[in-house]
C-alpha angles and dihedrals in degrees: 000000000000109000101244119236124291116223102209108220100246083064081048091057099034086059099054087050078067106046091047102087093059144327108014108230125174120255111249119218113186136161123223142172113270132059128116092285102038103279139039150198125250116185123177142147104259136147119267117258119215095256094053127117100233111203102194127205136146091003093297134110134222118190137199122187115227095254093058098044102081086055093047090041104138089358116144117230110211133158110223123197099204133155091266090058143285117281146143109270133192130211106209118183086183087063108095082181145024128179120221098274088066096227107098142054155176123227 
């Protein structure tokens, strides 16, 4: 059994920031082919779908489709302010690889 993703509590509280101007929607982090090193992240507000893993903190809720879940497996969900810009990040063991952007990778 692959340990599922952790959110870190500063991406928790980043999220309800959002969700506090309107309609609270969970924030989506998927995995698909493309990117500049073979897959890439794509991270959104949508609404969870009946097959998603739902990690749960701070009343707020992360998902991950089950497609997604095996390449996430382990994989640490954050939010970084940093001077390039504020963003959600993810720390993937499973990831042999990363480009600079920081949203795509190679396993």
């Amino acid at each position: 059994m692959n340990l599922p993703p952790k959110v870190t509590e500063r991406a928790f509280a980043r999220l309800a920031e959002i969700n506090d101007s309107g309609e609270i929607r969970p924030l989506r982090v998927a995995v698909s082919g493309g990117g500049c090193s073979g897959f890439q992240y794509d991270i959104r507000l949508d609404q969870a779908e009946a097959d998603d893993l739902v990690l749960e903190g701070a009343g707020q809720k992360v998902v991950v489709d089950p497609v997604s879940l095996p390449y996430l497996a382990g994989a640490t969900i954050d939010f970084a302010d940093e001077l390039i810009g504020a963003r959600f990040v993810i720390d993937n063991p499973n990831a042999s690889s990363s480009c600079g952007c920081g949203t795509s990778f190679s396993i």
